[in-house]
N, C-alpha and C positions, 0 to 999 in steps of 0.2 A: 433688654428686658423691658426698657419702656412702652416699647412699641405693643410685646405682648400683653402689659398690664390696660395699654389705651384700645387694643382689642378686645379684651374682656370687657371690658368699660361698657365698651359700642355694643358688643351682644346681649350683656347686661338691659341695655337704656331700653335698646331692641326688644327684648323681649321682654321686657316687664310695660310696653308700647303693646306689645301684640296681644299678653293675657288683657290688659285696660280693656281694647280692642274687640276681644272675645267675649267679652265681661258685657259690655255698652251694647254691642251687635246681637249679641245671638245668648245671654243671662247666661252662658256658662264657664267651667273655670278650665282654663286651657289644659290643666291636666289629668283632666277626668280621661281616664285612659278608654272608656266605652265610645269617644271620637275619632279613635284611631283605627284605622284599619291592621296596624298593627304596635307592638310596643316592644321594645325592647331594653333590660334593664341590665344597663350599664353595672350593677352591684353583683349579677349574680354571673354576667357574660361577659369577657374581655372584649372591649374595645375593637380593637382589628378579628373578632371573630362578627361582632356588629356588623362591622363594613363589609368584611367576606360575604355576610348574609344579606346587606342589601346591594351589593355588586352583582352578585348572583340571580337575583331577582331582577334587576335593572336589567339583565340580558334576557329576562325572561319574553318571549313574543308576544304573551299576552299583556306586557307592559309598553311595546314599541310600537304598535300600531292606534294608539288614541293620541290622535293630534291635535286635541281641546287641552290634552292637561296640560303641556307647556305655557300656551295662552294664557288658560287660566290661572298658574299659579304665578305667572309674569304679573297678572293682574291684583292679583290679592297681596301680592308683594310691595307692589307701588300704593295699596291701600294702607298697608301696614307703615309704610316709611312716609307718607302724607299725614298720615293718622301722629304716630311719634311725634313729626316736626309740630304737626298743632299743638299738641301733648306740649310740648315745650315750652310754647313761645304764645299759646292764649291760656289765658284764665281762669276760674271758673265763675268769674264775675262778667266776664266777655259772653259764656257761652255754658251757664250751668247745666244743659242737659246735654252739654258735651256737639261736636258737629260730627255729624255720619258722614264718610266717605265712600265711594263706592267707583270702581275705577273701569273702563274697558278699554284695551288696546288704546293705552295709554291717554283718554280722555278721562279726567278725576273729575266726578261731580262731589260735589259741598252740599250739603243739608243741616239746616239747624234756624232755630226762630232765638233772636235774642231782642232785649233792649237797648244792647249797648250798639249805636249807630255805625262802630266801627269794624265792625266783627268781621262783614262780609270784605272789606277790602283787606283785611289786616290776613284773612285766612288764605284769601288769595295768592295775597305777596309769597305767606309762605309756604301755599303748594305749589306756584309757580315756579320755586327755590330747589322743588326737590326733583334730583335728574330721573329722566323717564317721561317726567309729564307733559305732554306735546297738546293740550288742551284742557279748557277748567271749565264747564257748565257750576256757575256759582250760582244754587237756587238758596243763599242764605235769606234770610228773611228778616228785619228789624220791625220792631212791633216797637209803641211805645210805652214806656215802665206802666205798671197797673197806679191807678190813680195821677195819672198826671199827665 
């Protein structure tokens, strides 16, 4: 049971990392269901008829021959779990308008202007931390505080 409890945990962190993520990127709230191509609600459809419905689909042909969405959602995945680890472990004294990530085939670029000298090495350490990332274009940027 612990195991499941520290799984809930992690999708938890996960996703409440992704809505942030959503929120900072792109001004919307992740569960605005007009984002979705499709939605499915759990309250009013059992579970395993959900998955039935997207197994079904998943065989569909016109799902198996675009060989960008893999990539891409490879990519936005490793934006989301760099995105988190920062979420974590910087500030918003570090970096209050937050650092944009943006990832391709596994290169994560860093974006953000802060005063704190440290930001840009401290973001690095920890997107270098998160597996996947096989390079960091770090364009963080340190300005010095206003007045001083």
């Amino acid at each position: 049971m612990q195991d499941a409890d520290a799984i809930r945990q992690e999708i938890e962190r996960f996703d409440a990392a992704h809505a942030k993520t959503m929120q900072a990127s792109f001004n919307v709230e992740r569960d605005d269901a007009l984002l979705y191509h499709m939605v499915l609600n759990t309250a009013r459809m059992p579970i395993d008829a959900c998955v039935k419905a997207i197994c079904q689909l998943a065989q569909d042909p016109r799902f198996q021959d675009d060989t960008t969405i893999g990539p891409a959602l490879a990519d936005k995945l490793l934006e989301t779990k760099v995105s988190a680890a920062l979420s974590d472990e910087i500030g918003i004294g570090d970096a209050p308008a937050g650092v944009t990530v943006s990832a391709t085939n596994g290169t994560v670029t860093l974006m953000a202007v802060s005063s704190s000298g440290n930001l840009r090495a401290k973001a690095e350490k920890v997107a270098s931390r998160v597996p996947g990332v096989c390079a960091i274009d770090n364009r963080i940027i340190s300005v010095p505080p206003r007045g001083g």
